[in-house]
C-alpha positions in Angstrom: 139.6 213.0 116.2 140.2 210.9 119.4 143.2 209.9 120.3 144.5 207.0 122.8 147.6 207.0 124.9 149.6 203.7 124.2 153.1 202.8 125.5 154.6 203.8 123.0 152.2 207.4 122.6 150.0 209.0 121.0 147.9 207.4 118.7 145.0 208.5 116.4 141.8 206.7 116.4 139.1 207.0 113.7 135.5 207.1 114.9 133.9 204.2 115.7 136.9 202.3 116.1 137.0 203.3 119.9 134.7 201.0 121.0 136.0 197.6 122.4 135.3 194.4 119.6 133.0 192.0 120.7 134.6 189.4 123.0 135.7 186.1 120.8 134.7 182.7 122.6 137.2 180.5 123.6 137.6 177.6 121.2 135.6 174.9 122.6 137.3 172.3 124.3 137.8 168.5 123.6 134.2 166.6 123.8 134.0 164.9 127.1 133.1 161.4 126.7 130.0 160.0 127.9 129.3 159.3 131.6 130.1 155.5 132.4 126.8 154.5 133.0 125.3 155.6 129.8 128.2 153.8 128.4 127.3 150.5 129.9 123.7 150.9 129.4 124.3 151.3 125.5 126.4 148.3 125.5 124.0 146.6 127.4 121.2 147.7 124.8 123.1 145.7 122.0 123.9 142.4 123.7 120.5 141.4 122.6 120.7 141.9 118.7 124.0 139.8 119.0 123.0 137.5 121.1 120.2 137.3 118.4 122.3 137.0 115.4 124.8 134.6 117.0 121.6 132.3 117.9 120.0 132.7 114.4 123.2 132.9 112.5 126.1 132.1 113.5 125.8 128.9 116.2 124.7 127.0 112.7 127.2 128.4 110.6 129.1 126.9 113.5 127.9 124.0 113.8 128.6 123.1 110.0 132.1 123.9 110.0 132.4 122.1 113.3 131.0 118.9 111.2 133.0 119.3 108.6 136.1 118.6 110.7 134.7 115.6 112.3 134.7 112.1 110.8 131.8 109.7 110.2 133.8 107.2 112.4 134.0 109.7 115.2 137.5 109.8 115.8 138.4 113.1 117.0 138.6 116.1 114.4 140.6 116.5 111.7 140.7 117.9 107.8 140.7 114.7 106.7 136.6 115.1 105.2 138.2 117.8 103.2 141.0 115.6 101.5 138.1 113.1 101.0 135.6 115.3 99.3 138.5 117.3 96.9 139.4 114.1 95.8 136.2 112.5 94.6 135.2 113.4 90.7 131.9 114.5 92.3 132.6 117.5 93.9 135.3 118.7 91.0 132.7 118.9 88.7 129.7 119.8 91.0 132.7 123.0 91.4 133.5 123.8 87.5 129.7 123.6 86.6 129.1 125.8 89.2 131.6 128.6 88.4 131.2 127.5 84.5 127.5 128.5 85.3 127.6 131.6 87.2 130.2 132.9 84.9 127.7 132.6 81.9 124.9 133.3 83.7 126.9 136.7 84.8 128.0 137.8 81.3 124.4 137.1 79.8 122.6 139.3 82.3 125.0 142.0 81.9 124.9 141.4 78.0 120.8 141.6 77.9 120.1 143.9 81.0 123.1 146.8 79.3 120.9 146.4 75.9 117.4 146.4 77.5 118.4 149.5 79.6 119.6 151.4 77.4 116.6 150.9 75.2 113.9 151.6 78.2 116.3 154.3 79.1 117.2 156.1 76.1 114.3 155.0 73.4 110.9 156.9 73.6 107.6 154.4 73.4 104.6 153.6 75.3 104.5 151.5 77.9 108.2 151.9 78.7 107.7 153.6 82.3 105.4 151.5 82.8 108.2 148.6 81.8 110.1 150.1 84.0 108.3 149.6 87.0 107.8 145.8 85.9 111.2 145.3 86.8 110.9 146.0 90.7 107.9 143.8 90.6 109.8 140.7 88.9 112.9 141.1 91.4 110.0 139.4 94.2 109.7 136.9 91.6 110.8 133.4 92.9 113.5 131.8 90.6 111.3 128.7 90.2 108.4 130.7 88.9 110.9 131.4 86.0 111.5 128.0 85.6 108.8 126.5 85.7 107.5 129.4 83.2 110.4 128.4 80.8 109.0 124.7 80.7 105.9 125.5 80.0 107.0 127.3 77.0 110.3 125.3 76.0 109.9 121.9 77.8 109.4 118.6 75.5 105.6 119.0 76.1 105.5 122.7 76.6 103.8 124.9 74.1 106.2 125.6 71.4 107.2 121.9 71.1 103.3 121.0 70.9 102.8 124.3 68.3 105.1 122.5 66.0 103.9 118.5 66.6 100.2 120.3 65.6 101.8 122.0 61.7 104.1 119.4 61.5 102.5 116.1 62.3 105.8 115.4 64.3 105.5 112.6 67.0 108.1 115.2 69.1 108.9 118.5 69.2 112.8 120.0 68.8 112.8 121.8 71.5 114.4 119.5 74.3 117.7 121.5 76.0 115.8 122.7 79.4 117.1 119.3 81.1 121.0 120.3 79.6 123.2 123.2 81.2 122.1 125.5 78.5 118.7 125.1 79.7 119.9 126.2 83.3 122.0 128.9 81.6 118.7 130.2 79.8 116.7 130.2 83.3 119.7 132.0 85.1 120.0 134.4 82.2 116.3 135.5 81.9 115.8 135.4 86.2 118.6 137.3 87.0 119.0 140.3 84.4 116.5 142.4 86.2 119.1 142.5 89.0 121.2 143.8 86.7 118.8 146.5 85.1 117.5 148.1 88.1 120.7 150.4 89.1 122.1 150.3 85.5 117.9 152.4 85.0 119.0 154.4 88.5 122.5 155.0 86.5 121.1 156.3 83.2 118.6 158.8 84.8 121.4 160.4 86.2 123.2 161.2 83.1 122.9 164.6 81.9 120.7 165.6 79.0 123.0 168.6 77.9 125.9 166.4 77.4 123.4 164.2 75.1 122.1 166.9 73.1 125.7 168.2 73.1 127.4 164.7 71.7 124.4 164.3 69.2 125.0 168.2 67.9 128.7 167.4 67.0 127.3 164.8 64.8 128.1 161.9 67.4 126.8 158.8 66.0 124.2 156.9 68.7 126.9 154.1 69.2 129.5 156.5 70.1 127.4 158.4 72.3 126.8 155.1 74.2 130.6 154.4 74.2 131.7 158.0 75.4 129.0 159.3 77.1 126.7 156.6 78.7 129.0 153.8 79.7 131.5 155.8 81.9 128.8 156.7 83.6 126.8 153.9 84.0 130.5 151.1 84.3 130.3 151.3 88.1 126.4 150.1 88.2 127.1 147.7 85.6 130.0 145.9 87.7 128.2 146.1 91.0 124.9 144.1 89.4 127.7 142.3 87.8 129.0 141.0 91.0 125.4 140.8 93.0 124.1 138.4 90.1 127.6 136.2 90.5 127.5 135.9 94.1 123.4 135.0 93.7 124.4 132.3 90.5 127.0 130.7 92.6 124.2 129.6 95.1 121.3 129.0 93.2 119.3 126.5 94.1 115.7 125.9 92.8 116.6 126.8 89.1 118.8 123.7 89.0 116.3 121.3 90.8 113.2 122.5 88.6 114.7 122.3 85.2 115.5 118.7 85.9 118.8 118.9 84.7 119.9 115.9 86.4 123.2 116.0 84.5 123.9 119.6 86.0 125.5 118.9 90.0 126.2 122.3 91.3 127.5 122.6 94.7 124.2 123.7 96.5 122.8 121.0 94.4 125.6 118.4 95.9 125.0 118.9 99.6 121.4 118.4 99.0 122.8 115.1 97.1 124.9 114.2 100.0 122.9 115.1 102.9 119.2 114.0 102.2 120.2 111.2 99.5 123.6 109.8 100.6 123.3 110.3 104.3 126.8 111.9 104.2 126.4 114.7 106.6 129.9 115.3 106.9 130.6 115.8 103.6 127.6 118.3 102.8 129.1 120.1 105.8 132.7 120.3 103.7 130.9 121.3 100.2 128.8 123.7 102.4 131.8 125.6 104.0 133.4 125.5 100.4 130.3 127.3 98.8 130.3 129.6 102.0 133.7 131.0 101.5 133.1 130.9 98.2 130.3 133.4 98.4 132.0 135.5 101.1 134.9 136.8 99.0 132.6 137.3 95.8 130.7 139.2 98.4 133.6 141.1 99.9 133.4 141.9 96.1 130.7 143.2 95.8 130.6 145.6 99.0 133.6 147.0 97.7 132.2 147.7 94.0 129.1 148.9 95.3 131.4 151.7 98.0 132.6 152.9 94.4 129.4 153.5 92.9 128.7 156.7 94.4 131.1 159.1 93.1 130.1 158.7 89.8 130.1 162.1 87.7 126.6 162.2 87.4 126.2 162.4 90.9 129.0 165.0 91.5 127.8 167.4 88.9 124.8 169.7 88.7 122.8 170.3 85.8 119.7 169.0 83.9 119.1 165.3 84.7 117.7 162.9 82.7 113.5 162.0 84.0 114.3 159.3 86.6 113.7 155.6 84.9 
């Protein structure tokens, strides 16, 4: 056996183990950053997206809060518009329909989109992938389409109202709520709850069969299979379509104009009062800005339940999946 002379003697090698070990690389060193010139030339590549966006976007945006803060009379700028607007009857109650509204309108699409998914979802029967797909088509649908759908079926000379003047012999039908808030309410309701059943359908294919079969072999009841074993899965989608559908509610527009509801003043629908009817540019500009940070922090929101929607056990878990919806 060979043997190697060290400092402090004689030691015994085993064979083989006299060849020298492969060299080990250094450990690479720190990244050098990019050469100044490609540096500027990236920069330079997105000054015209923002100059772009600032254009398009922002220089109105601008422009509307810069109007808000300037009087009719032209005297300088000041938050004086504000103080005017908050204290006129108006805009209070253009303010409490509007968040009255979306609220309802929220909690009726998540009421009917959670039962209509789970029954696509969950219940066999023909026609339902097809269903399914009629959902992505009907989110391209413009909200007055809907509305103007919804008179011809409900209005006071719409088809159900003339249905019951022709068994009846009735001069006018009983149908006549579309020109009320609960008539908007309805519209919002039925437009909107497809927002909220596409990712709650993206939610429940995700959710394992074997825990299914599993629940339903204990002698879970269908109920509390949905309590235990569907809904934590699916509470994440449920809040982020949740929050999508208020921020859309809270600035609908063509719903409220189509229905005729001229009883309902929502804010979008007051700065079209005050701008094109009134002549008050100034204060659209101050209900504007008030419906635009509105809608920013529901849509902070939303960003920050839909960055939570991802780490859902369904998705961190292998397994059999349920067929996509």
């Amino acid at each position: 056996m060979p043997r190697t002379e060290t400092a402090e003697g004689t030691e015994t090698v085993a064979p083989g183990a006299g060849t020298a070990a492969a060299p080990v690389p250094a450990a690479a060193g720190p990244r050098r950053p990019a050469p100044r010139p490609r540096r500027m030339a990236a920069a330079l590549w997105t000054l015209p997206p923002i100059a772009a966006l600032a254009l398009v976007f922002l220089y109105p945006l601008a422009l509307v809060v810069w109007q808000s803060v300037t009087p009719e009379d032209g005297g300088g700028h000041s938050t004086a518009p504000y103080a005017t607007v908050f204290a006129e009857a108006s805009f209070r109650e253009a303010l409490t329909n509007t968040v009255l509204l979306a609220a309802g309108a929220t909690v009726g699409a998540l009421l009917l989109g959670l039962a209509l998914s789970l029954v696509i979802a969950f219940v066999p029967f023909p026609g339902g992938r097809a269903l399914s797909r009629f959902i992505d088509l009907f989110l391209a649908f413009p909200s007055f389409l809907i509305t103007l759908a919804l008179l011809f079926l409900y209005g006071s000379a719409g088809m159900a109202n003339g249905l019951w003047t022709d068994v009846t012999g009735a001069a006018h039908g009983p149908l006549n709520f579309l020109h009320t808030p609960w008539g908007v309410l309805l519209a919002e309701v039925t437009y909107f709850t497809p927002f909220v059943m596409r990712p709650l359908l993206a939610a429940f294919s995700q959710v394992e069969s074997g825990q299914l079969e599993a629940a339903a072999s204990l002698g879970a009841r269908p109920w509390r299979i949905v309590r235990t074993v569907i809904l934590p899965e699916a509470l994440p989608s449920l809040a982020a379509g949740g929050a999508l559908v208020l921020v859309l509610c809270l600035n609908e527009f063509g719903i409220v104009l189509f229905t005729g509801a001229k009883d309902v003043v929502t804010l979008p629908m007051l700065v079209y009062t005050k701008a094109l009817l009134d002549g008050d540019y100034t204060g659209a500009c101050v209900v504007a800005v008030v419906n635009i940070a509105l809608s920013v922090t529901l849509y902070a929101l939303y960003r920050t339940v839909m960055s939570r929607t991802g780490g859902g056990p369904a998705l961190r878990t292998g397994g059999a999946r349920r067929a996509g919806a």
